[in-house]
C-alpha positions as CSV (number, residue, x, y, z in Angstrom):
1,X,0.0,0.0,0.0
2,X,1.5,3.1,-0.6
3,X,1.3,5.8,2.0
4,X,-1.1,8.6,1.5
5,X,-0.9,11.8,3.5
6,X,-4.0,13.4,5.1
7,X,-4.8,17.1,4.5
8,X,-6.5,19.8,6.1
9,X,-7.9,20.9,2.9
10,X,-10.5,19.4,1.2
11,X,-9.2,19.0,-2.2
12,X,-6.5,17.3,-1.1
13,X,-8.4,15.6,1.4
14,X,-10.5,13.9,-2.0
15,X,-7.1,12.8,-3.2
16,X,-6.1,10.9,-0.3
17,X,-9.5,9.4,-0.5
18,X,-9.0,8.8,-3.9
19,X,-5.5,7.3,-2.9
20,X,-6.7,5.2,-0.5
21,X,-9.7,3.5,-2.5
22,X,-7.6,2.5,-5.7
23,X,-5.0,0.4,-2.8
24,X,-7.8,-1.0,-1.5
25,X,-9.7,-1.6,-5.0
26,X,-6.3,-3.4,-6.6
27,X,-6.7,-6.2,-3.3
28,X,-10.1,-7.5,-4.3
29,X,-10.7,-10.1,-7.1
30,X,-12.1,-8.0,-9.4
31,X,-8.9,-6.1,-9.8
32,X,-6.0,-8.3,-9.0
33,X,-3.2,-7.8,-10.7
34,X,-3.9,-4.0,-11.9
35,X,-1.4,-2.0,-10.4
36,X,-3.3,1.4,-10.7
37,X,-7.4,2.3,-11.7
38,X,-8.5,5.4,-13.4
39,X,-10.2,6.9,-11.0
40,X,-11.7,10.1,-11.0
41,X,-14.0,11.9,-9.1
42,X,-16.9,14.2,-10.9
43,X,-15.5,17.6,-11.5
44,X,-12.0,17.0,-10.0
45,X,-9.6,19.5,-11.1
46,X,-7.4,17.0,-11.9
47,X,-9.3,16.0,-14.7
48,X,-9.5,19.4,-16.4
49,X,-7.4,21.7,-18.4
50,X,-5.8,24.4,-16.5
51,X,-4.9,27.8,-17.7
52,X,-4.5,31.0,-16.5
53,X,-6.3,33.9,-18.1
54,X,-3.9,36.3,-18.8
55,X,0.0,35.9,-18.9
56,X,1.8,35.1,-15.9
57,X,5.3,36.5,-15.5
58,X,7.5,35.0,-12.6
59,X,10.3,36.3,-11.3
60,X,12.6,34.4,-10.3
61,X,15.6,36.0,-8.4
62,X,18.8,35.2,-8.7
63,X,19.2,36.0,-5.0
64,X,17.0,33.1,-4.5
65,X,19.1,29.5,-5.0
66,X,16.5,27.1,-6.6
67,X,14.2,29.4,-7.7
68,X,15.0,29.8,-11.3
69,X,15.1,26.0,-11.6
70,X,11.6,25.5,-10.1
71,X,10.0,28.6,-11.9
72,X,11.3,26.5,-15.1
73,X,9.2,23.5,-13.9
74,X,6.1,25.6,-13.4
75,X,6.2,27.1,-17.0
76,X,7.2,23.7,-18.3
77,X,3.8,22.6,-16.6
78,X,1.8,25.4,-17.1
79,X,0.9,26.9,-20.2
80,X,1.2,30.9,-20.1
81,X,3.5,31.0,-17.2
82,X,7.1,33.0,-18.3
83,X,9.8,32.9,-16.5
84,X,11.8,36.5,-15.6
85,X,15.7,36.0,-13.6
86,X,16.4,39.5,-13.7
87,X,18.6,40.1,-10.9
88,X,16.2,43.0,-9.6
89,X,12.3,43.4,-9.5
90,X,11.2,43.5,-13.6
91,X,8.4,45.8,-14.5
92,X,6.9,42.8,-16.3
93,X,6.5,40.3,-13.5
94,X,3.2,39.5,-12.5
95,X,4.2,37.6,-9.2
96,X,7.6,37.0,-7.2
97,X,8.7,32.9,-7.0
98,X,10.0,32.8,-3.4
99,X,10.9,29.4,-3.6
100,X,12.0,27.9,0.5
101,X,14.5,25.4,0.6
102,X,17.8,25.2,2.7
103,X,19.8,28.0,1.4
104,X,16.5,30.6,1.3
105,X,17.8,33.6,2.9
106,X,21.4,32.8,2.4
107,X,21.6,35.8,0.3
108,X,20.6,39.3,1.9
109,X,19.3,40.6,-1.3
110,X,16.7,38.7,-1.2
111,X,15.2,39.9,1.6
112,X,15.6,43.5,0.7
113,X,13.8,42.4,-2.8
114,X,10.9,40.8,-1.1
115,X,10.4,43.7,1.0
116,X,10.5,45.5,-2.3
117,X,7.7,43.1,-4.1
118,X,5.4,43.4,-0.9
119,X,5.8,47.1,-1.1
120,X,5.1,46.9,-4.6
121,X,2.0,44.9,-3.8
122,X,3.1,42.2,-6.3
123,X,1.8,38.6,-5.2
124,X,4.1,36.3,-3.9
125,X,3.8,33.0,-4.4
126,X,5.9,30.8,-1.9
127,X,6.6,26.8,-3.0
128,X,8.4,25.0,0.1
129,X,10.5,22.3,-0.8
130,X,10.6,19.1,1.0
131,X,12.6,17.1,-1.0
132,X,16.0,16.8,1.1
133,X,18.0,15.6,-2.2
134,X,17.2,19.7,-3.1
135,X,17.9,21.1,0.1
136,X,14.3,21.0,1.4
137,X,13.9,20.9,5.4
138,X,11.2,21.5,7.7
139,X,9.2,24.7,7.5
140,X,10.0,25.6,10.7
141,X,13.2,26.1,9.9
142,X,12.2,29.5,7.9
143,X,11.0,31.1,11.4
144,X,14.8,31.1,12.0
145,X,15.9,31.6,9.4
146,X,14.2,34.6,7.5
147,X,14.7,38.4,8.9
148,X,12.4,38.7,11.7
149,X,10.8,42.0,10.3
150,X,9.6,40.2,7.4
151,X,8.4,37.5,9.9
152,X,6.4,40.1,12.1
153,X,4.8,41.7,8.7
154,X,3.0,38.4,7.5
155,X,5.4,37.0,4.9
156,X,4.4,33.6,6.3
157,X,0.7,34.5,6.7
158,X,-0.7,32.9,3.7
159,X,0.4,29.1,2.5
160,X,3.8,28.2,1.1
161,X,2.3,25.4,-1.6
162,X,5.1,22.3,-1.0
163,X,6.9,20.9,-3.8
């Protein structure tokens, strides 16, 4: 069985569900010796095209190891997602990539630059990585990590999406 992880949020939460009844589906007669089902549940996103309605522009910073390489995934991924590395804010972007992994705040530009974005009011869209093979480690770690000022203004007050 593989292991499924349990979510607060209810999407996810239909996932694991989803998870959970194909490993118990692929035990019974009926099914054995499938080693996955096409399962879908009506209206999942999953099972529909995604895509944004107007150009997204990321920027990526250079002052942020890692970023750049996952902004490159999400474009891959996503259709009419651009990637920006300038090494300051472009006038282009649409949102800021902070991406969180272990050398996040390893550069002090990159604080000064997110205090620039949120001054700017351009969205920020955080992507915590837990994969230890590319420095991820646990969230916790950023509440020691990242400049107290940008703590006590709310940087970490909406969701870092994990990766």
């Amino acid at each position: 069985f593989p292991l499924v992880v349990w979510m607060r949020v209810e999407e996810f939460q239909r996932v694991s569900l989803k998870m959970i009844s194909e490993a118990l589906l692929v035990q019974t007669p009926t099914y054995a010796g499938l080693r996955s089902l096409p399962l879908t549940i009506p209206g999942e996103v999953q099972g529909q095209n995604l895509v944004f309605a107007k150009q997204v522009v990321l920027w990526a910073s250079p002052a942020n190891q890692g970023a750049r390489r996952m902004a490159n995934e999400l474009a891959a991924s996503f259709p009419g997602v651009a990637v920006d590395n300038a090494a300051e804010m472009p006038e282009r972007a649409t949102h800021m990539l902070l991406y969180l992994c272990e050398e996040s705040w390893s550069d002090d530009r990159l604080a000064e630059q997110v205090k620039q974005v949120r001054e700017a009011r351009l969205p920020i869209v955080m992507a915590h990585e837990n994969d230890t093979e590319r420095g991820g480690v646990p969230f916790s770690r950023f509440f020691e990590t990242t400049p107290q000022e940008l703590i006590a203004a709310g940087l970490y007050r909406d969701l870092a999406i994990a990766c």
